[in-house]
N, C-alpha and C positions, 0 to 999 in steps of 0.2 A: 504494500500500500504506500500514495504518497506522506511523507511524511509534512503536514501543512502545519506550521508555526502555531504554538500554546495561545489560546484567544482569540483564535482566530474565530472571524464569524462567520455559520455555514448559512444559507437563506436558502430554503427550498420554493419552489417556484409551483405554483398550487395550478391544477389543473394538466393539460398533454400539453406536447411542444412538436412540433415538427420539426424532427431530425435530421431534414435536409440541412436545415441549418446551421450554419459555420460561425465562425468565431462574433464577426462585423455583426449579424443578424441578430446571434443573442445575446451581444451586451446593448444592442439598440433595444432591446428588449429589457435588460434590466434597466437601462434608464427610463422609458416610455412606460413599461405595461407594472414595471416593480417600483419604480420614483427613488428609485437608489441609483450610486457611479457605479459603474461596472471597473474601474480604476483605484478605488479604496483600499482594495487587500482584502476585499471579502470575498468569499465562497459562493458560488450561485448554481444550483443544482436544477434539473430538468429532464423533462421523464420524455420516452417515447409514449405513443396510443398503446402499445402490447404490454408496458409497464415493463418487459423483460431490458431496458436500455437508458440508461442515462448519459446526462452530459454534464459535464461540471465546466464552470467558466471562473478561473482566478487570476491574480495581478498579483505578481509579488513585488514588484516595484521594481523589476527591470524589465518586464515583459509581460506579455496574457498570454496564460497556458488553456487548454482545451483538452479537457482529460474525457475519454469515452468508456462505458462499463457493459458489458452486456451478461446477463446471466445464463448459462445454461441450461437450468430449472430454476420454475418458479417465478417470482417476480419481484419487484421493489415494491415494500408499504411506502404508498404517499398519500397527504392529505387531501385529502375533499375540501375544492376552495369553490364558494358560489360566485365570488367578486374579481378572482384571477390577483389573490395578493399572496405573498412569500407567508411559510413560517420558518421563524428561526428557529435551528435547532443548534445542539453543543456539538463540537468536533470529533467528543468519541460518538455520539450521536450516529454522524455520519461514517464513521467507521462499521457500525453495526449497517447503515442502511447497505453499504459499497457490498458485505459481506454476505447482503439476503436474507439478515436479521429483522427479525422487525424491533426499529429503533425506538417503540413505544412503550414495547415488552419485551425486550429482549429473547429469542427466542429464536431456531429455527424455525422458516418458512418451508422448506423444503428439507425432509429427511436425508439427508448424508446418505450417502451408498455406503457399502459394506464390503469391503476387499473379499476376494473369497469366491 
């Protein structure tokens, strides 16, 4: 996993996103549809329609990285937004979501195979 600096803020991005989309596209997006900088140093996560796919969009302050996740089984838990606003969540947070945990309850989503 990447390893994203202590405090960092994650903002998940409420609702689908079309993953055609590249870098330009969704930080015009977190300034427009989230009313945050996509240049701050914070985290901005975004789901495909099938839930198995995310994108994450961050700035470390020399650059914007574009990290992509897709899961094998299963899917990402994400919130249900009616408005199209972010919720924050904590960095291990996201560590559990990257991993197909659900970062609410921690838990697998998908039962682990079994060597054998």
């Amino acid at each position: 996993m990447i390893a994203f600096p202590a405090g960092t803020k994650v903002w998940i991005a409420g609702g689908v996103t079309d993953m055609r989309r590249g870098m330009n596209t969704l930080a015009l997006s977190v300034q427009q549809g989230l009313g945050r900088d996509p240049h701050a140093g914070e985290i901005f996560c975004f789901r495909g329609r099938k839930g198995d796919l995310v994108k994450l969009l961050w700035h470390d302050g020399v650059g914007m990285s574009l990290y992509l996740k897709r899961l094998e089984a299963g899917k990402f838990i994400w919130p249900v937004s009616q408005d199209g606003t972010a919720v924050a969540i904590s960095s291990a947070q996201l560590g559990y979501l990257l991993e197909g945990i659900d970062w609410r309850n921690p838990r697998w989503t998908q039962r682990p195979k079994t060597a054998g």
